[in-house]
C-alpha positions in Angstrom: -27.0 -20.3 26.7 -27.2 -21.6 22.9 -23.4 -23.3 23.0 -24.6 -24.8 26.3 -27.6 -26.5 24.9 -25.6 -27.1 21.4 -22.8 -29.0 24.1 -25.8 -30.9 25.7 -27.4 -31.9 22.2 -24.5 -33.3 20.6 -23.3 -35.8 23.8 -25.9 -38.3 23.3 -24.6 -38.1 19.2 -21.6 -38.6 20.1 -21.7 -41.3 22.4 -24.0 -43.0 19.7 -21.6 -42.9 17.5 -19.2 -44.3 19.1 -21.1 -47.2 20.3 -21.8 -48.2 17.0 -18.4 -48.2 15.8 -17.4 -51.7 14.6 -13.3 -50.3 14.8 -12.4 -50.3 18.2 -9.6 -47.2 17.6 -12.7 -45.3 16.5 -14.8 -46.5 19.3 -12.1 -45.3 21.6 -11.4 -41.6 19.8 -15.3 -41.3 19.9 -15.4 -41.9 23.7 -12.2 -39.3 23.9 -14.4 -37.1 21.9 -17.5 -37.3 24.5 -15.7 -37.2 27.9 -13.7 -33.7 26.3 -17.4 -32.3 25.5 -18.6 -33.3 28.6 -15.9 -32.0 30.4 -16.9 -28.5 28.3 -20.6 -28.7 29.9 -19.1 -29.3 33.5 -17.4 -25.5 32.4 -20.2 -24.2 31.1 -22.3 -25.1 34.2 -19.6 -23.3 36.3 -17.9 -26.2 38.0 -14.2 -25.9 36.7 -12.8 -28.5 39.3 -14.9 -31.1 37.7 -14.2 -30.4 34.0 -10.7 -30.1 34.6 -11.0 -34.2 36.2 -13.2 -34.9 33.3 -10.3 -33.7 30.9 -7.5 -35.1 32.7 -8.7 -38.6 33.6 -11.9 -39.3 30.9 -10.3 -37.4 27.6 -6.9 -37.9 28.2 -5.7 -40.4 30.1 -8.2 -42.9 29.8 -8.8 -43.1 26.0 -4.7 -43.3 26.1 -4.9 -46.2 28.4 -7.5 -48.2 25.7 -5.4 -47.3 22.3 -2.1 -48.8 24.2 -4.5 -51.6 25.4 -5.7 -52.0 21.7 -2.2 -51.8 20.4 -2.4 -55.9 19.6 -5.8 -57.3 20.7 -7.2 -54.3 18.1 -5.5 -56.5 15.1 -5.8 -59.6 12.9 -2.2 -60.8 12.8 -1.8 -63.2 9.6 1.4 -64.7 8.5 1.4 -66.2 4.5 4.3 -67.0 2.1 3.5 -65.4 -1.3 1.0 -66.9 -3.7 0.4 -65.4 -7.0 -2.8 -64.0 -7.1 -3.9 -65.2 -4.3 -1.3 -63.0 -1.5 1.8 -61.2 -2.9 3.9 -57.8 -2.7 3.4 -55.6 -5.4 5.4 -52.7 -4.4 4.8 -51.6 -0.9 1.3 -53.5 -0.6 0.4 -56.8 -0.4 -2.5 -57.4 -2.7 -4.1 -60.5 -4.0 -7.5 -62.6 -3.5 -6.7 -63.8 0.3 -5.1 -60.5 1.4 -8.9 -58.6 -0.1 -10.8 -61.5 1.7 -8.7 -61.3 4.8 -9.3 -57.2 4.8 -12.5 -57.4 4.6 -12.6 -59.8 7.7 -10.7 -58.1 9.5 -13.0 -54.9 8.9 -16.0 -56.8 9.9 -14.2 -57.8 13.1 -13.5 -53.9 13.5 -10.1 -54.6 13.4 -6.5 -54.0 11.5 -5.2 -55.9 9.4 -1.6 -57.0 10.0 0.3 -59.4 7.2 3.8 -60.6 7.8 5.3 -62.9 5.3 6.9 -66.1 5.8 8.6 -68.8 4.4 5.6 -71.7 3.3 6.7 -74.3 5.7 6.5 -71.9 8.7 3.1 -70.7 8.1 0.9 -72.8 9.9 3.6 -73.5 12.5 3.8 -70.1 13.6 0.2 -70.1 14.0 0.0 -73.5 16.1 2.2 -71.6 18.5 -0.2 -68.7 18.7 2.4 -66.1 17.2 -0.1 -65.0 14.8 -4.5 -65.3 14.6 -4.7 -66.8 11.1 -2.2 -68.5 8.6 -2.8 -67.4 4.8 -0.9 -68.1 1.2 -2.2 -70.5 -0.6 -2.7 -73.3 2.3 -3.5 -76.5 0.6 -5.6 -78.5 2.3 -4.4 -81.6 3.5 -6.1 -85.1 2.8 -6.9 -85.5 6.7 -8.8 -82.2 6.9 -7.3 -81.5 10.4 -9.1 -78.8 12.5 -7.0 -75.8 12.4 -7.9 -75.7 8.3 -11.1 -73.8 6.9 -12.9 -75.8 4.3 -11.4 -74.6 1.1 -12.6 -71.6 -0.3 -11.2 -72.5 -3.9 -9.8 -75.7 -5.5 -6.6 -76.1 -6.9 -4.2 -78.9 -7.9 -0.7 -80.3 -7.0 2.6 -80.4 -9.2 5.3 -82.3 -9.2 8.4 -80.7 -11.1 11.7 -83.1 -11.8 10.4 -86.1 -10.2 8.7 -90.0 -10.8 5.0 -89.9 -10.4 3.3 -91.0 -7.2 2.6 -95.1 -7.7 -0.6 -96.4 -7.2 -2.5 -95.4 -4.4 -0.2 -92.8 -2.8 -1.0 -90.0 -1.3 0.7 -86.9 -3.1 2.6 -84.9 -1.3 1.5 -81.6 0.0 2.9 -78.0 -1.3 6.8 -78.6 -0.7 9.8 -76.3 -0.8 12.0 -74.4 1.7 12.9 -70.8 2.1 10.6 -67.8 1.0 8.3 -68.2 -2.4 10.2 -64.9 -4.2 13.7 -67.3 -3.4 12.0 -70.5 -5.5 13.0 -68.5 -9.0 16.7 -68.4 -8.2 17.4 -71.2 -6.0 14.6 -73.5 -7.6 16.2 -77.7 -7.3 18.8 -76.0 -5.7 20.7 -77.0 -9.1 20.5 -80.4 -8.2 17.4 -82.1 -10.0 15.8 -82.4 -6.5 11.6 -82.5 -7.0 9.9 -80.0 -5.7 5.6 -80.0 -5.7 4.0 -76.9 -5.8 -0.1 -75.8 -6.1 -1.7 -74.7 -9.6 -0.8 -70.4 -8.5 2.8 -71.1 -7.7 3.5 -73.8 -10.6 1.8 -71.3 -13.2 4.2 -68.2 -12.0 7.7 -70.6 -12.2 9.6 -71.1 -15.7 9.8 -74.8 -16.2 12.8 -75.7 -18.3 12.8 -79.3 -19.5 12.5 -81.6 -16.8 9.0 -83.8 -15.9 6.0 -82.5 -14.8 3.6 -84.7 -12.8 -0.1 -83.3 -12.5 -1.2 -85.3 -9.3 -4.9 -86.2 -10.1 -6.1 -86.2 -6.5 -8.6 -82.6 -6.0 -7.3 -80.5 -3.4 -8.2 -77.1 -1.8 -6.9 -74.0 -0.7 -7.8 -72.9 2.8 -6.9 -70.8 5.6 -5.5 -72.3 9.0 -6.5 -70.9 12.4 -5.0 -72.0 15.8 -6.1 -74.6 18.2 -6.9 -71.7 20.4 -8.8 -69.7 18.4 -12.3 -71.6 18.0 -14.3 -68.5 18.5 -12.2 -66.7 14.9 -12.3 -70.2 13.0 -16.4 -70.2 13.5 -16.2 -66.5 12.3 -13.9 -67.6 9.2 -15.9 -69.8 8.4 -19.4 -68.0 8.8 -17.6 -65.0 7.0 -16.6 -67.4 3.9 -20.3 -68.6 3.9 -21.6 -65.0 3.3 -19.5 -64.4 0.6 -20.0 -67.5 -1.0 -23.8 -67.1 -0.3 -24.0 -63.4 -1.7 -21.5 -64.7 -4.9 -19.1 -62.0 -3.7 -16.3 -65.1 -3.7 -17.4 -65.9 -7.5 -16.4 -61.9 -8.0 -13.0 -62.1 -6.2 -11.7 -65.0 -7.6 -12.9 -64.0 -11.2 -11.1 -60.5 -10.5 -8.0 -62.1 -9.3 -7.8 -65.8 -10.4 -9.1 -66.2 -13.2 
């Protein structure tokens, strides 16, 4: 009689609990959790037939249905190139100011976080064709501000290694190299003098010999890029980089890792 009223008591904890879980995997294993106990009070009220459905079909096979279900909608796919301090390996992990904002996002969407690096000039390609939710690595904003971009987050400023500076009235060019970040330090100028431009995190981690260095004057940004597709996530970004900014949390991450 006491287990059966214990069993009774704790299905309406349960299912609270996992109602207010903000990670949909622990949403899910909470609702596993209620439909085994309930199936334990269908036993205890003597009506076997119906605890053993309640096992089979609510414990077991639904709550496997939903984690396969949530296998990629429960994740926040980001693709970046490395950015010193801003989104790089170290190790195993990817660490850096973007990856802790980014974590923290995805945590307040109750979802994983999933980072796949990429060379620079793929990253907001890949996410124009959908094959990832957000684009990350130290994005400079373009001069056009075109709508897949956040509004930048934090400013930064342009380089221009081995070649003439822009003439009057040109735009500079925006963040340009080929191939992966971590490839820049062996194959930089492909040992041909060609220019290369490059933001204030990358241009501070990359051993300039001899050759000029132009410091574009025009202020520029770094932001992240969200799809076409996505306007629901780019108004959440956004909102998200609001708070922090609001609550000086950003001031604290960029001091931690930037400055």
């Amino acid at each position: 009689m006491i287990a059966r009223y214990a069993v009774l008591a704790m299905l309406p904890v349960v299912a609270f609990v996992a109602l207010t879980q903000r990670r949909r995997l622990a949403a899910i294993i909470g609702m596993g959790l209620f439909s085994f106990l309930l199936a334990v009070a269908y036993l205890q009220l003597h009506a076997p037939d119906v605890a053993l459905t309640e096992a089979i079909i609510g414990a077991a096979l639904t709550t496997a249905i939903y984690v396969l279900a949530i296998r990629r909608t429960g994740r926040l796919a980001v693709v970046a190139d490395e950015a010193p301090g801003l989104l790089a390996r170290e190790g195993d992990r990817v660490v850096g100011l973007e990856h802790e904002i980014l974590e923290r996002f995805a945590k307040h969407l109750g979802l994983d976080l999933s980072v796949e690096l990429v060379p620079y000039q793929e990253v907001a390609e890949q996410v124009r064709r959908g094959e990832a939710d957000i684009g990350a690595g130290g994005l400079v904003l373009p001069p056009d501000v075109p709508d897949l971009f956040t509004r930048p987050y934090l400013e930064t400023a342009l380089f221009t290694i081995g070649g003439a500076e822009t003439g009057e009235g040109a735009a500079p060019p925006m963040v340009r190299y080929d191939g992966y970040f971590a490839e820049l330090e062996i194959e930089r100028l492909d040992g041909a003098g060609r220019p290369i431009t490059l933001d204030l995190a990358r241009f501070l981690s990359v051993r300039v010999p001899d050759e000029a260095v132009v410091r574009h004057p025009e202020r520029r940004g770094y932001s992240f890029v969200v799809g076409q597709r996505r306007s629901e996530l780019h108004t959440e970004l956004e909102a998200y980089l609001d708070h922090l900014r609001e609550t000086g949390e950003l001031d604290r991450l960029i001091r931690r890792y930037v400055v």
